[in-house]
N, C-alpha and C positions, 0 to 999 in steps of 0.2 A: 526111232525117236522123233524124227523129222515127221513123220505121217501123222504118228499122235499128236504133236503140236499144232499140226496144217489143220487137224481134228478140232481141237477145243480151241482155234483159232476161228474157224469156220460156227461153232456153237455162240461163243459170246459176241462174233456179230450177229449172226440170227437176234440174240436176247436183245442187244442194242439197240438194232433196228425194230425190233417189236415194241417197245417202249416210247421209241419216238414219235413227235406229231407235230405237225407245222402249223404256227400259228399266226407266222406272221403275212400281214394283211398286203398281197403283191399287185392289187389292182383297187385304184378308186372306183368307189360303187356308191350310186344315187338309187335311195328309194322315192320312190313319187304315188300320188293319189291314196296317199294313208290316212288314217285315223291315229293320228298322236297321241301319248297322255306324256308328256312332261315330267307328269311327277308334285307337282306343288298345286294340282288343280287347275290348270290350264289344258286346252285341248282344241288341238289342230284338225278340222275335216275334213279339209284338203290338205293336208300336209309332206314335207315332201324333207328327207336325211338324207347328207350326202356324209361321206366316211373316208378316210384316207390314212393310211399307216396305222390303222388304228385308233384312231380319233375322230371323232365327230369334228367337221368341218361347216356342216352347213346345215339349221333346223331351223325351219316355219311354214307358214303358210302358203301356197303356192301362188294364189292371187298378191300376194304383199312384198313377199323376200326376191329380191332378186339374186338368181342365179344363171350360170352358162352350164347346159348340158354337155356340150360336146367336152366339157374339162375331165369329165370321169367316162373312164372305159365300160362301164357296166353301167343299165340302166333299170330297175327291174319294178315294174307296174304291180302297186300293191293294194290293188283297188278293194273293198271288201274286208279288208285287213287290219287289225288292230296292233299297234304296236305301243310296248308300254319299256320303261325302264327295266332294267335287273333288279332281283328280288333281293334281301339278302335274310338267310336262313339264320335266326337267333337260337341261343339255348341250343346248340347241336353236339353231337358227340361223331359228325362226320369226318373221315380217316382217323376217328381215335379207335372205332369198332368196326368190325366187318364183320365175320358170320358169329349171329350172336352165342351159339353154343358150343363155339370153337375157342374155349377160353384163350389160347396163345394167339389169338386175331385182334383179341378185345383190349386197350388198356386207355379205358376211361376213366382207374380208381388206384389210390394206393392206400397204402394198410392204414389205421391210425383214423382219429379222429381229426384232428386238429393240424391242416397241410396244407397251411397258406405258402408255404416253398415250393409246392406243385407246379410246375407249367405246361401247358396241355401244348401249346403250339409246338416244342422240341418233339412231342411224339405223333402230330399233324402225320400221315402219310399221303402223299401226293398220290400215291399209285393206285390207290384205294378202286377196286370197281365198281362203287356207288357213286363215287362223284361224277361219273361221267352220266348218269343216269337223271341226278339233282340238275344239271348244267342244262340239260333239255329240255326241259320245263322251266327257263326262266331265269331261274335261280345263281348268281355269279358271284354272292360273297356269304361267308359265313361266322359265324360266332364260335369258335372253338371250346366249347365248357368243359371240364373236368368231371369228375360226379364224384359222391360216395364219403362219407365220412357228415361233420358238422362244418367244417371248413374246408373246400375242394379243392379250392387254388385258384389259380389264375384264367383268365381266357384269354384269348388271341382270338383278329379280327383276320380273316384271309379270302383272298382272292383264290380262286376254284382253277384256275387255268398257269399250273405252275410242275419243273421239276424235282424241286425239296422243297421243306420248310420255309426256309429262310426268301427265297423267290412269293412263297404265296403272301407271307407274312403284310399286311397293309400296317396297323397298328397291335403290337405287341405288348400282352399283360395290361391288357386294360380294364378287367375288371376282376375285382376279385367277389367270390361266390361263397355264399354262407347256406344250410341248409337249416332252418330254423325248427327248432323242435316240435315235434306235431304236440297239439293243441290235446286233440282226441286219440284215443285209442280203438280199433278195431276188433272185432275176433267172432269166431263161428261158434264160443261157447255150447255146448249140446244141440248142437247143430242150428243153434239160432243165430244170427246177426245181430251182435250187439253193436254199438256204441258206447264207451264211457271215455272219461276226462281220463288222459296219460296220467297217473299216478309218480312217474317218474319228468315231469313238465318241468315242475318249476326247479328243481338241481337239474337238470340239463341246460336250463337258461342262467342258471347262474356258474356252472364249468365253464359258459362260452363268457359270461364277463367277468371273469375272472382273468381266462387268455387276454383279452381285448384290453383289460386293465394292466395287467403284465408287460405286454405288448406296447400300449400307449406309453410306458414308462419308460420301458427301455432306449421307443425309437427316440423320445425327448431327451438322449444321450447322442451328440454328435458322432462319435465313435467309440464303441464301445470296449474293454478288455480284451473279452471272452466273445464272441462270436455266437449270435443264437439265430441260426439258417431260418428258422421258423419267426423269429422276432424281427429279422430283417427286413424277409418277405412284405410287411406289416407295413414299412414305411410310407411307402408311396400310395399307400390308403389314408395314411393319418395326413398325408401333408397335400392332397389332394390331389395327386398325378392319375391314381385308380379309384375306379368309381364301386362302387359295393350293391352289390346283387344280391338282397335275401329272397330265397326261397321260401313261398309261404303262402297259402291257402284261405285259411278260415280267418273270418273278421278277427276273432281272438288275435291271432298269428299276425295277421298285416299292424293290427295296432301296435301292439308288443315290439314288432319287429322294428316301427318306425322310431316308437319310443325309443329304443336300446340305443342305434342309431344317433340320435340326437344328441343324446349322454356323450358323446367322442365326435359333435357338431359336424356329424354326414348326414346328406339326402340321398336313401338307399334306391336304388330301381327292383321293385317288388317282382319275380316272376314267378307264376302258377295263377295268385291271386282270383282264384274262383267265386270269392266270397265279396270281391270287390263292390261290387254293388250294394253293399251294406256300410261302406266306409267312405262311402263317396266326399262327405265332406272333410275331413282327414284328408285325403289325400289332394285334392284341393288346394286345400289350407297349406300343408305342406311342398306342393311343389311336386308331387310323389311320382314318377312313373312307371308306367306299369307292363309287362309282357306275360300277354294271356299264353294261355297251355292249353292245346285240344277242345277248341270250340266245338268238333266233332264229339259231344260226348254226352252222358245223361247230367243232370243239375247234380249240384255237392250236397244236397237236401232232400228230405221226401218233399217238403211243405213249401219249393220252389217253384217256380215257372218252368216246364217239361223245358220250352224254350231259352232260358237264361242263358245256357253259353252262347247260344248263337244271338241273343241280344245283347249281350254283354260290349261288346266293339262298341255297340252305337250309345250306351248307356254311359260308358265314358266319355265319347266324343261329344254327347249332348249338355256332359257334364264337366266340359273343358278339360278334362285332365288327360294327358300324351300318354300313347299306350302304343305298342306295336303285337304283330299275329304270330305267333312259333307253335311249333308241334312238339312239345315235352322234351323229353328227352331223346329224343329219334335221331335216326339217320337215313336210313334208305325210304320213310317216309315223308320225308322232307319235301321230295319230288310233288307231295298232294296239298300244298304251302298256296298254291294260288288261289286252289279251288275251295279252303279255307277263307281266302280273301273274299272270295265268290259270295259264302256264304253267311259273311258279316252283312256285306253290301245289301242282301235280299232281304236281311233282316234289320234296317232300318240305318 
């Protein structure tokens, strides 16, 4: 009895040990003769970061800032070298999926259409073997999305370098995510590629303001009887704690979506928006912002510019409206998120 316990004594240290990783920071460290970007548009030539515990202690220009070398133990010449902020990866379903047709890996969805009770960050896994992959490239905070249904649930914003959940966790349930009816319908009809109008459009949009109307009613009840998990969820959208995420594509879709929106006085953040550059002043007007999907990809049109997604970044920005770069619904692609950045930049 004694030797099998010395046994599975001897294994779940192994497990423990294998798990762990040290991250905390035991020597201050100076970087010098860098190329800084700050982040807000400013940018160092000579620049030079010193670091300490973990935190940045010391950032500028090496002609301007005064500092003492000899205070950090490490000195490391980063001549040649571009150093930029951490990335943070929106719209991701990273530690909610790992191999994608390992359904028991995967839980980025639950049944049901309508699951603003959803919260994706309680099923966040730390342990995930993509995140250490995303991390390397750049990448140190993330967007936790839900998926699947008309209403997905909530997101969580989290830090990449953590034990559980609750450790990663930076801001919690901060947006809730609508998936907005498609506009159009697909299909390979006798082997052709059609397009027509969803058929099923406009009662799909009216089930969802129906909820929203339900919803709105309820939470204007300080506390209610009966308890509705799903109508609770709700709250902290209508009284503006949570921001609203529609998912949605085609000008149709962006318009529609912002209208709906307004009706229950939210400014939604649009993500997909492929067709945005047909709505430009709408969104404008409205305040609107926007999170593009797969700049890597062909136009949402035959009768587009080959080029539009990869101008799309700069057609916003020329058109003042706040927009940020995500890869769809991905995960372990998340890690190609700079070279996405790359490819806004080259195209204007």
């Amino acid at each position: 009895m004694k030797k099998i316990f010395f046994i599975l004594f001897l294994v779940s240290t192994k497990i423990i040990f294998a798990q762990s990783y040290d991250t905390i920071q035991r020597k201050s460290i100076l970087l010098t003769n860098a190329t800084i970007h700050i982040g807000n548009g400013t940018v160092y030539e000579n620049g030079v970061i010193g670091f300490d515990k973990g935190k940045i202690i010391l950032i500028g220009d090496a002609t301007t800032i005064k500092y003492d070398q000899t205070k950090f133990s490490e000195i490391i010449n980063c001549t040649g070298k571009h150093i930029y902020p951490g990335l943070i990866a929106l719209n991701t379903q990273l530690g909610l999926k790992e191999i994608e047709l390992v359904r028991a890996s995967n839980d980025i969805s639950e049944l049901g259409e309508m699951n603003p009770n959803v919260r994706s960050v309680i099923s966040y896994n730390t342990d995930s073997k993509v995140i250490p992959t995303i991390r390397t490239n750049g990448i140190l905070t993330a967007q936790i999305v839900p998926q699947g249904g008309v209403i997905s649930g909530t997101s969580s914003v989290v830090q990449l370098d953590a034990w559980n959940w609750e450790d990663a966790a930076l801001k919690t349930d901060e947006g809730m995510h609508v998936n907005w009816p498609a506009y159009y319908a697909y299909s390979f009809d006798g082997g052709v590629f059609q397009i027509t109008v969803n058929k099923n459009y406009t009662e799909s949009v009216n089930k969802l303001k129906i909820f929203f109307d339900e919803a709105n009613a309820y939470c204007k009840i300080n506390s209610a009887v009966n308890k509705n998990l799903k109508f609770e969820a709700m709250r902290n959208l209508f009284n503006g704690k949570t921001k609203l995420f529609i998912h949605a594509n085609s000008a149709k879709e962006i318009i529609s979506a912002i209208q709906f929106a307004a009706q229950y006085n939210l400014t939604p953040i649009i993500v997909g928006a492929s067709e945005a550059y047909k709505v430009l002043d709408i969104l404008k007007e409205k305040y609107i912002s926007v999170i593009l999907e797969d700049i890597h990809t062909l136009p949402s049109s035959t009768d587009a510019d080959i080029k539009m997604p990869y101008k799309l970044p700069s057609i916003l920005q020329n058109a003042g409206i706040e927009y940020a770069i995500s890869l769809s619904f991905s995960h372990w692609n998340m890690r190609n998120l700079p070279f996405t950045a790359g490819t806004a930049v080259a195209n204007g």
